[in-house]
mmCIF file as gemmi writes it, N, C-alpha and C atoms, coordinates in Angstrom:
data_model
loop_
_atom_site.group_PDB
_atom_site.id
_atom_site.type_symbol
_atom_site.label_atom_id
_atom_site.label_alt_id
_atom_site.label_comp_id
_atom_site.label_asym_id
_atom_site.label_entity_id
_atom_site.label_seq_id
_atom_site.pdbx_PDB_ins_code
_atom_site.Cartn_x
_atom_site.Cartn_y
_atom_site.Cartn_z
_atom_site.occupancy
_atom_site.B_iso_or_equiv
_atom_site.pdbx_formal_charge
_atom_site.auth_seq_id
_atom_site.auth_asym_id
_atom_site.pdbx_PDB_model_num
ATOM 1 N N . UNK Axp A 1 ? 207.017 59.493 161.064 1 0 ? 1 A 1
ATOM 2 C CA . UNK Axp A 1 ? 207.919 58.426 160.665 1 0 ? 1 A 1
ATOM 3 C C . UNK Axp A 1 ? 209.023 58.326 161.72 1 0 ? 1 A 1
ATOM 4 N N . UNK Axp A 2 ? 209.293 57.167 162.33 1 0 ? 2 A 1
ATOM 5 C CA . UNK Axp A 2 ? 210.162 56.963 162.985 1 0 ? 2 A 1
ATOM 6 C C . UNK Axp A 2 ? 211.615 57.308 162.812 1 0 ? 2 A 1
ATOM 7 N N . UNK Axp A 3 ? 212.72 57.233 163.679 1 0 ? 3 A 1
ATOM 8 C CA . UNK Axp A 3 ? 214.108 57.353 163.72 1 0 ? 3 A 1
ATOM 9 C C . UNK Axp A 3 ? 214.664 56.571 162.663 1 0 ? 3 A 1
ATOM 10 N N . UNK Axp A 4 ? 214.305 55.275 163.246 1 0 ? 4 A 1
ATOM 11 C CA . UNK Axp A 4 ? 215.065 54.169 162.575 1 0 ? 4 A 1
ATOM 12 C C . UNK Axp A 4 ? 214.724 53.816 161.339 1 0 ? 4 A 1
ATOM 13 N N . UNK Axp A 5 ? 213.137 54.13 160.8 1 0 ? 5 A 1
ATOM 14 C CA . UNK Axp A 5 ? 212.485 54.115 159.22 1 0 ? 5 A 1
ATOM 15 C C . UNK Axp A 5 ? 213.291 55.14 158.286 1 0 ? 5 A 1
ATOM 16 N N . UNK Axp A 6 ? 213.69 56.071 158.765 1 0 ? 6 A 1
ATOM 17 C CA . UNK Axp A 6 ? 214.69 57.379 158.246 1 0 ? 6 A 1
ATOM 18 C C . UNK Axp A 6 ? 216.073 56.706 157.878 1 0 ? 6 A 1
ATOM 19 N N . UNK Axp A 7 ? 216.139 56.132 158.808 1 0 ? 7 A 1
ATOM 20 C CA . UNK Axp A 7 ? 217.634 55.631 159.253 1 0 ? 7 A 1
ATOM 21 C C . UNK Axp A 7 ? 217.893 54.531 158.05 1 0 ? 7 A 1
ATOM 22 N N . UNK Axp A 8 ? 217.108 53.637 157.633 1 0 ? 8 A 1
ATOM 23 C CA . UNK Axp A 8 ? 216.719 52.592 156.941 1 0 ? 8 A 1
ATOM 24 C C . UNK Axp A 8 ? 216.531 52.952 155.365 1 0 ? 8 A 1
ATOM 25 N N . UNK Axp A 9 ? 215.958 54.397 155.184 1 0 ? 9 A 1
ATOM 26 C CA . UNK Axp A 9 ? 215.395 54.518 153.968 1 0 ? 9 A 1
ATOM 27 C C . UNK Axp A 9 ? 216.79 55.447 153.58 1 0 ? 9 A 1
ATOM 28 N N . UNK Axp A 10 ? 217.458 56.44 154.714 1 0 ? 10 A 1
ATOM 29 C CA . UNK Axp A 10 ? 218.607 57.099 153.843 1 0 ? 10 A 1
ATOM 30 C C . UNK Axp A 10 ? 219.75 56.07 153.723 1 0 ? 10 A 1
ATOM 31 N N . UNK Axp A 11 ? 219.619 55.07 154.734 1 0 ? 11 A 1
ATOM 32 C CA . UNK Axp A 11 ? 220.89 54.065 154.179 1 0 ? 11 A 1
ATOM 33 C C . UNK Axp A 11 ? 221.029 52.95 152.559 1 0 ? 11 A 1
ATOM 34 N N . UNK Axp A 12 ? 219.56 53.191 152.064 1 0 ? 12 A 1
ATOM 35 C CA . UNK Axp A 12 ? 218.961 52.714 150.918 1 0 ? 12 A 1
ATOM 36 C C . UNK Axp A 12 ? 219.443 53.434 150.625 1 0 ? 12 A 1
ATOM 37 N N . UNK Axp A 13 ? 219.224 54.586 150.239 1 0 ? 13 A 1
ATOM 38 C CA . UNK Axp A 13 ? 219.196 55.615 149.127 1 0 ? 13 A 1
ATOM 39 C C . UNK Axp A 13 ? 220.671 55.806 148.729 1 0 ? 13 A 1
ATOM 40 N N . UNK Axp A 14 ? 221.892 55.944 149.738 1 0 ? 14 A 1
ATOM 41 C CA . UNK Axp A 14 ? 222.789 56.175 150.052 1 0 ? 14 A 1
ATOM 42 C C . UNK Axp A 14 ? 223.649 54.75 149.091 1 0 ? 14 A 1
ATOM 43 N N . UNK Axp A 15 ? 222.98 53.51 149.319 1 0 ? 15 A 1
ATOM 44 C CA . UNK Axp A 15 ? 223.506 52.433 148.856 1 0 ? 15 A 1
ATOM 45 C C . UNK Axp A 15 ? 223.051 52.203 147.242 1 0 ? 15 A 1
ATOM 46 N N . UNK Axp A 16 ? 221.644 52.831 146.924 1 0 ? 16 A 1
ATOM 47 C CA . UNK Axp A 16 ? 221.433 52.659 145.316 1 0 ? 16 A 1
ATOM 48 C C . UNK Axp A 16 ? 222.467 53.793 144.996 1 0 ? 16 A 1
ATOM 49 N N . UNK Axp A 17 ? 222.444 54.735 145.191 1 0 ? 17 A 1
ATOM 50 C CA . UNK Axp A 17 ? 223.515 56.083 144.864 1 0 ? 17 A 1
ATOM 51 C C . UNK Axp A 17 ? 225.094 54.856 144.425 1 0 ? 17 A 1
ATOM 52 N N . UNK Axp A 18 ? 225.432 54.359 145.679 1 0 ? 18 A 1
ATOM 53 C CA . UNK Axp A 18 ? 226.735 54.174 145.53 1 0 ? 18 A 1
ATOM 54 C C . UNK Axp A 18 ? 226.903 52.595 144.423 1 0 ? 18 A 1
ATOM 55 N N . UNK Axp A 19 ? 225.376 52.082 144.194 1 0 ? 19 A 1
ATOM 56 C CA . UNK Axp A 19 ? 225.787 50.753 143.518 1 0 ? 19 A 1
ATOM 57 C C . UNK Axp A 19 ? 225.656 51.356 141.83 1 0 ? 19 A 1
ATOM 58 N N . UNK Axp A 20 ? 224.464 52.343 141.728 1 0 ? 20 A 1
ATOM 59 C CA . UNK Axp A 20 ? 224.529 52.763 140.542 1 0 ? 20 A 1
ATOM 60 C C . UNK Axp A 20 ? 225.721 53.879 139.577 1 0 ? 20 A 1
ATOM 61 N N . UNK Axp A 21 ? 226.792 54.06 141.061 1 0 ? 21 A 1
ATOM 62 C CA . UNK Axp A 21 ? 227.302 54.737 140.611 1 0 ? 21 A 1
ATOM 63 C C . UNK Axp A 21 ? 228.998 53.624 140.209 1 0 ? 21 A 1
ATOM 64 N N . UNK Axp A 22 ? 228.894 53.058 140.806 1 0 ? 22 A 1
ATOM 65 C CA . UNK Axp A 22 ? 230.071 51.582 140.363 1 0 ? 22 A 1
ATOM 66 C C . UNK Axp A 22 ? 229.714 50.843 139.308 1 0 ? 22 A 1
ATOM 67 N N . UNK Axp A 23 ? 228.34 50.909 138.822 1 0 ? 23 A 1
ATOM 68 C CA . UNK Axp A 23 ? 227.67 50.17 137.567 1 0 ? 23 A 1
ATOM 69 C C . UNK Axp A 23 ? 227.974 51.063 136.786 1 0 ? 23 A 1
ATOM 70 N N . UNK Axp A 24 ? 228.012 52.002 136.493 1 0 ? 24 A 1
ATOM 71 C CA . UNK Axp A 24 ? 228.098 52.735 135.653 1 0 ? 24 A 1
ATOM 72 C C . UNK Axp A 24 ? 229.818 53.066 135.133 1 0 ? 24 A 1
ATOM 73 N N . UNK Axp A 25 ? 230.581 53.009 136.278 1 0 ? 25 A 1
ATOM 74 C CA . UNK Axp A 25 ? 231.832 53.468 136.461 1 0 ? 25 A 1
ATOM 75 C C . UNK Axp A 25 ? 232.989 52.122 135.653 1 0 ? 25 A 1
ATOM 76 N N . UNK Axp A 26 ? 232.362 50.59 135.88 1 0 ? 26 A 1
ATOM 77 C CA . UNK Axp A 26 ? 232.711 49.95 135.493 1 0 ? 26 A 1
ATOM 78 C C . UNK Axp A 26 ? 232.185 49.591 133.798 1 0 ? 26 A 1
ATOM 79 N N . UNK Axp A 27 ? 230.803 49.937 133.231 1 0 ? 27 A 1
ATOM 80 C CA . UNK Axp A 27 ? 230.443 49.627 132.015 1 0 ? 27 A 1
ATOM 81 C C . UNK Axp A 27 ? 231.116 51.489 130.996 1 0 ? 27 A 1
ATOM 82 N N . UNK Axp A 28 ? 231.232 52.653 131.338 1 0 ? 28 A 1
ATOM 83 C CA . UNK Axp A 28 ? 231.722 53.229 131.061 1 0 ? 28 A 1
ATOM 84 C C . UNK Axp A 28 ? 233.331 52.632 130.521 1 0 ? 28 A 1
ATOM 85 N N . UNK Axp A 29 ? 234.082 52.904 129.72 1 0 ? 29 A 1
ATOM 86 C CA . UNK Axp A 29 ? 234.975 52.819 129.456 1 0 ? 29 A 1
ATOM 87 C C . UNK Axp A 29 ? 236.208 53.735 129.971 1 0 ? 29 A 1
ATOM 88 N N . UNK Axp A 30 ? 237.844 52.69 129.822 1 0 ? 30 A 1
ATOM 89 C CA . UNK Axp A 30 ? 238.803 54.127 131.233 1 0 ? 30 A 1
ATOM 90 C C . UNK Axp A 30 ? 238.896 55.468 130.859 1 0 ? 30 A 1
ATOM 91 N N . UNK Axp A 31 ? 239.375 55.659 129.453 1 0 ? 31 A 1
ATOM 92 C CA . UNK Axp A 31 ? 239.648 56.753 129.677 1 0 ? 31 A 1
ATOM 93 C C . UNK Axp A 31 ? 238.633 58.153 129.468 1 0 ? 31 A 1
ATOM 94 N N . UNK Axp A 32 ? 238.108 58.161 130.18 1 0 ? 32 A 1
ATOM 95 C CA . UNK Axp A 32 ? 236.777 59.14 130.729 1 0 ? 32 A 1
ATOM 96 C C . UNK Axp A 32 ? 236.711 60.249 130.62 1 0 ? 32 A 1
ATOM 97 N N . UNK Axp A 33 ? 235.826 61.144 130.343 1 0 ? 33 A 1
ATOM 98 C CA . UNK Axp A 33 ? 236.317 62.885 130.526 1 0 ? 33 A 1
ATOM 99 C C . UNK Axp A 33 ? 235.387 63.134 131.613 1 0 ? 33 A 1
ATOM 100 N N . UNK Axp A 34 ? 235.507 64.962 131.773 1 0 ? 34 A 1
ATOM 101 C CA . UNK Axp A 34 ? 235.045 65.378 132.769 1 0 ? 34 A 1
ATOM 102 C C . UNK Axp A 34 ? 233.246 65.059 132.81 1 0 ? 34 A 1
ATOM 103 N N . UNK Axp A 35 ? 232.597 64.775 131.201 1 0 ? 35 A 1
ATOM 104 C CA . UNK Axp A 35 ? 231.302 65.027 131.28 1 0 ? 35 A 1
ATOM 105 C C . UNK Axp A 35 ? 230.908 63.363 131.795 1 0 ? 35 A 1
ATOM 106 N N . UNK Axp A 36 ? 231.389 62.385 131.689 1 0 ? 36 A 1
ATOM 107 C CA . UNK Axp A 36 ? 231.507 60.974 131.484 1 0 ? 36 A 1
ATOM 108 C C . UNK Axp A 36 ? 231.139 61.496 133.316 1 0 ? 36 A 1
ATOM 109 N N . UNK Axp A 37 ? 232.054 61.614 134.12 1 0 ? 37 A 1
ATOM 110 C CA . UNK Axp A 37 ? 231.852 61.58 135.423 1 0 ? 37 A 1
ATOM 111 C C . UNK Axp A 37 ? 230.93 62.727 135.899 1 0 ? 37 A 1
ATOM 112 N N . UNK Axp A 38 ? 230.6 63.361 134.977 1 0 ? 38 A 1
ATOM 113 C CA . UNK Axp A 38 ? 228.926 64.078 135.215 1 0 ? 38 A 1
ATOM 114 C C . UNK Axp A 38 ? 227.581 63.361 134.894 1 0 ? 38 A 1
ATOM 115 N N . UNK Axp A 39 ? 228.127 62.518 134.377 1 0 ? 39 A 1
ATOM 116 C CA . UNK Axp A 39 ? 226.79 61.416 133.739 1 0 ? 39 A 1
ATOM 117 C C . UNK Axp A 39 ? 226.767 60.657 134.75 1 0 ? 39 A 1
ATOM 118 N N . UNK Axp A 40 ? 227.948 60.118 134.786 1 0 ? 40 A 1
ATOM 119 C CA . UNK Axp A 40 ? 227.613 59.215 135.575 1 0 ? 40 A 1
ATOM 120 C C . UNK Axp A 40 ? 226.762 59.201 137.405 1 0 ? 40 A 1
ATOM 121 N N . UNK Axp A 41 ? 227.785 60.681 137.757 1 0 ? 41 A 1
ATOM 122 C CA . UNK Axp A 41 ? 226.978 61.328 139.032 1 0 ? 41 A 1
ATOM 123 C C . UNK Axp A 41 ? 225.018 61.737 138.639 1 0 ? 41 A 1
ATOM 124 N N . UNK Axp A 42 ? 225.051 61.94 137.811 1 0 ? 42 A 1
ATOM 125 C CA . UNK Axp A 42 ? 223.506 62.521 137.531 1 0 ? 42 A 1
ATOM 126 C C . UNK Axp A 42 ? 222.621 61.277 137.513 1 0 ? 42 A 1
ATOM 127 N N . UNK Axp A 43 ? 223.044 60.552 136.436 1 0 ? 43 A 1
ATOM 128 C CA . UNK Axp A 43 ? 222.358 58.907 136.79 1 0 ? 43 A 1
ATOM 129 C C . UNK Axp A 43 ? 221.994 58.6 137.731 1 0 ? 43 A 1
ATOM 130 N N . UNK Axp A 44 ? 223.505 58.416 138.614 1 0 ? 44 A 1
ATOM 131 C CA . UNK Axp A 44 ? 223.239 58.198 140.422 1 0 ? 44 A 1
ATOM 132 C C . UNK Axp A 44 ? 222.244 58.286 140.931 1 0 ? 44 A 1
ATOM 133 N N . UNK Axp A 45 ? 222.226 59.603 140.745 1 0 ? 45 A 1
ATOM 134 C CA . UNK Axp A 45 ? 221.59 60.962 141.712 1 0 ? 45 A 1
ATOM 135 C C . UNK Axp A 45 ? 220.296 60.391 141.078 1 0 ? 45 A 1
ATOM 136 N N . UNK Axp A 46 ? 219.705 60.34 139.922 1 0 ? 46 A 1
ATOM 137 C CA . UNK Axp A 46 ? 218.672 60.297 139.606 1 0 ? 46 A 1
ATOM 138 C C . UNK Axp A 46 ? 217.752 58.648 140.196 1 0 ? 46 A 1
ATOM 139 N N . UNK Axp A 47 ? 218.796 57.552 140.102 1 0 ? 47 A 1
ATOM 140 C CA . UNK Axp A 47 ? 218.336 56.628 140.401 1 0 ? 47 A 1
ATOM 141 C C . UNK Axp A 47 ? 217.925 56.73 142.179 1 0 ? 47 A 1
ATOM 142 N N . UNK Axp A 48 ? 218.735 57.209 142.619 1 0 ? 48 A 1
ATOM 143 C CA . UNK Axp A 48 ? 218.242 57.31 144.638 1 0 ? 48 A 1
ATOM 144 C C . UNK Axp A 48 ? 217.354 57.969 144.754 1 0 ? 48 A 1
ATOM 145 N N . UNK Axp A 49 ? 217.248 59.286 144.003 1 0 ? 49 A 1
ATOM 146 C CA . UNK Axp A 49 ? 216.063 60.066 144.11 1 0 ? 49 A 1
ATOM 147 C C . UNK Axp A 49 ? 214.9 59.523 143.754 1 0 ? 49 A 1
ATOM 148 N N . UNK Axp A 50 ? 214.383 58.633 142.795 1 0 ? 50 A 1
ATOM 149 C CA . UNK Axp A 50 ? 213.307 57.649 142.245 1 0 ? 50 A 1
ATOM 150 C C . UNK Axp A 50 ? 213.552 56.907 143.032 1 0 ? 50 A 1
ATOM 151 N N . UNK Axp A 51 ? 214.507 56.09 144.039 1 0 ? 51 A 1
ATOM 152 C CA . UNK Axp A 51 ? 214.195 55.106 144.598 1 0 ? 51 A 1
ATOM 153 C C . UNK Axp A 51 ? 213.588 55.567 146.134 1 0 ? 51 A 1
ATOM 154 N N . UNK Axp A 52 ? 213.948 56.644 146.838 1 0 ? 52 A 1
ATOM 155 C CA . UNK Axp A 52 ? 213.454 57.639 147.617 1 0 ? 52 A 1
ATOM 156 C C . UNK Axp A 52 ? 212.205 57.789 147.184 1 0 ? 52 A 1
ATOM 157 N N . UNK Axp A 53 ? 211.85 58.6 146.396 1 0 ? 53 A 1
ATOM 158 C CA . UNK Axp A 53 ? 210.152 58.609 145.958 1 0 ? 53 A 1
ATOM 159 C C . UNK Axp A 53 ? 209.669 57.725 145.96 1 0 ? 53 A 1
ATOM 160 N N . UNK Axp A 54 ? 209.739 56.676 145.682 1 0 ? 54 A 1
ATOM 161 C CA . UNK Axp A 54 ? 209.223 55.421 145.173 1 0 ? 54 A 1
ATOM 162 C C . UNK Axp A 54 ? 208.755 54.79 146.443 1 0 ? 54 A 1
ATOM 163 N N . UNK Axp A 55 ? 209.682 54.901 147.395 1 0 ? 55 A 1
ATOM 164 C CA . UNK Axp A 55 ? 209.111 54.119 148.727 1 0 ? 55 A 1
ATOM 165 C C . UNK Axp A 55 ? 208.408 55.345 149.603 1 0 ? 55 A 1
ATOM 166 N N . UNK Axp A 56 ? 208.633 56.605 149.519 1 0 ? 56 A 1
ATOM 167 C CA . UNK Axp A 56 ? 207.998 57.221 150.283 1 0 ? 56 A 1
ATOM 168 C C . UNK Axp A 56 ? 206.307 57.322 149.956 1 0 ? 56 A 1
ATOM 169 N N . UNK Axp A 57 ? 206.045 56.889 148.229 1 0 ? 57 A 1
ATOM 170 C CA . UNK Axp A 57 ? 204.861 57.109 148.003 1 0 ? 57 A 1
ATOM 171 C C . UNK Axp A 57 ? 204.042 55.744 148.035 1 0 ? 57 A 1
ATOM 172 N N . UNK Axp A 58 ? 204.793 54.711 148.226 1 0 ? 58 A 1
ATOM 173 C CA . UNK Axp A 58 ? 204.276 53.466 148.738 1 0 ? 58 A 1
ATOM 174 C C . UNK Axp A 58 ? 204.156 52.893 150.206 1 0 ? 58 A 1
ATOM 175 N N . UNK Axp A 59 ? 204.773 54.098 150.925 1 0 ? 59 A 1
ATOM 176 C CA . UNK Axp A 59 ? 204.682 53.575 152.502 1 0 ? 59 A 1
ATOM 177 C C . UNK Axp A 59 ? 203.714 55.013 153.231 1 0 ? 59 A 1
ATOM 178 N N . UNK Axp A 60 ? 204.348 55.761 153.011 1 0 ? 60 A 1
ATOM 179 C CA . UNK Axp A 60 ? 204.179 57.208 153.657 1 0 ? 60 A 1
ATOM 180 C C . UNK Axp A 60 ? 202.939 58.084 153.071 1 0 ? 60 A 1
ATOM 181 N N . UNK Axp A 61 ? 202.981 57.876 151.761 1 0 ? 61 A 1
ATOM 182 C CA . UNK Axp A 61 ? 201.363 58.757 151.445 1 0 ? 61 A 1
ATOM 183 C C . UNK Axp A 61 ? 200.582 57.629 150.203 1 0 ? 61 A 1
ATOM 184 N N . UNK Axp A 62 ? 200.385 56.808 151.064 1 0 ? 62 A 1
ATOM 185 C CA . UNK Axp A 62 ? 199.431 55.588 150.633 1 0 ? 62 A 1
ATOM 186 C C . UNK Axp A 62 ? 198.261 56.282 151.049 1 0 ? 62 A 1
ATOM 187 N N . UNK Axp A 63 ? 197.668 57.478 151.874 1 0 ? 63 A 1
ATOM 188 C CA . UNK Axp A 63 ? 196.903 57.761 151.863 1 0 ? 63 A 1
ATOM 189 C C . UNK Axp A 63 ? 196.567 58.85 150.783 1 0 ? 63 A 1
ATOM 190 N N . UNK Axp A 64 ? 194.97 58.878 150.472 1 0 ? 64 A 1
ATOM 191 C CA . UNK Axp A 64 ? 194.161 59.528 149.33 1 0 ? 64 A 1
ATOM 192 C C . UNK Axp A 64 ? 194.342 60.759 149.3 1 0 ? 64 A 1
ATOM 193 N N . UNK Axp A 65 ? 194.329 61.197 150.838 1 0 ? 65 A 1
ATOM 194 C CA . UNK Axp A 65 ? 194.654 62.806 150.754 1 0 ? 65 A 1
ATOM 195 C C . UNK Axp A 65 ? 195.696 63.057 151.73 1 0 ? 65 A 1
ATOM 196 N N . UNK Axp A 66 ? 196.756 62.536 151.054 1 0 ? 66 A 1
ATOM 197 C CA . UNK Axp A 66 ? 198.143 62.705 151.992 1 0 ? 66 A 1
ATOM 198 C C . UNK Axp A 66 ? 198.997 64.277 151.119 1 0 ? 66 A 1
ATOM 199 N N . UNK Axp A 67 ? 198.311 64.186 150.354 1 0 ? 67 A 1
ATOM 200 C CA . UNK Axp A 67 ? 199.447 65.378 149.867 1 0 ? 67 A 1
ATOM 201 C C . UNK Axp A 67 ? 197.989 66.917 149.502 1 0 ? 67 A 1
ATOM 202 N N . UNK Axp A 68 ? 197.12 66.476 149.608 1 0 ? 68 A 1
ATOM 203 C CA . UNK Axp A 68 ? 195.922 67.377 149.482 1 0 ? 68 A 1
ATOM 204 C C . UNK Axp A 68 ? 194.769 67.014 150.48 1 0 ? 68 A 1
ATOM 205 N N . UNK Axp A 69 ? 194.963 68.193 151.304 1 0 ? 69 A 1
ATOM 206 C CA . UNK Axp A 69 ? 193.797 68.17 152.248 1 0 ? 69 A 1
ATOM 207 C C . UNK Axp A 69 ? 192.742 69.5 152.274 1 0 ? 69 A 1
ATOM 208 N N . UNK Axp A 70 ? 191.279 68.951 152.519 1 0 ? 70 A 1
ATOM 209 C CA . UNK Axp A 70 ? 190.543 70.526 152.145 1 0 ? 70 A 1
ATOM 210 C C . UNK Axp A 70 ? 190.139 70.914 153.422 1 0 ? 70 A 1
ATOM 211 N N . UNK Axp A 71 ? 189.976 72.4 152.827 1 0 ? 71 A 1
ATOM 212 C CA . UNK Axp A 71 ? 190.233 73.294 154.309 1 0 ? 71 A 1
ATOM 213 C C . UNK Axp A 71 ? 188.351 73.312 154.909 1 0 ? 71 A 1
ATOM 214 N N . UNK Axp A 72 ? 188.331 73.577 156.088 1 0 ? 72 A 1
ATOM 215 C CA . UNK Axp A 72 ? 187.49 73.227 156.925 1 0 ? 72 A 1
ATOM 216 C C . UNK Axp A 72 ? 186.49 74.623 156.203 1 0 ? 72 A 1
ATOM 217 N N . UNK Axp A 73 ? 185.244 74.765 155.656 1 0 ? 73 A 1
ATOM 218 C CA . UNK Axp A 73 ? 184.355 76.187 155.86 1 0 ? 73 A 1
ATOM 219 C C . UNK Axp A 73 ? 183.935 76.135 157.185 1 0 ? 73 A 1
ATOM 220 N N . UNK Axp A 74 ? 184.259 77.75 156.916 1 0 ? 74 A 1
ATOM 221 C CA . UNK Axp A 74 ? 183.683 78.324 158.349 1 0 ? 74 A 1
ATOM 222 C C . UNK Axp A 74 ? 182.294 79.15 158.38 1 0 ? 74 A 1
């Protein structure tokens, strides 16, 4: 995978992180506790990480045996 495909996919990830985390920050209500801004970080986190997977398994191991390959008999 290229420089710039890296470059492209962590600036995604980086940007669902930061939009899901202002969606949340604004439908949450103000006065917040400590777990409120643990939810809300975990959400985040959870949404970039699925959006990360999501394209790596639609671009990058579109192949059949990209994640399982069998070993050669000798």
């Amino acid at each position: 995978m290229p420089w710039g495909r890296i470059a492209i996919l962590a600036a995604a990830t980086v940007i669902v992180f930061g939009t899901v985390a202002a969606v949340l920050m604004i439908l949450i209500p103000a006065p917040r506790k400590e777990t409120d801004d643990l939810v809300i970080g975990t959400l985040a986190t959870f949404a970039s990480l699925a959006t990360l997977f999501g394209v790596m398994v639609t671009t990058v191991f579109q192949d059949a045996n990209a994640l399982f390959t069998r070993r050669k008999k000798e």
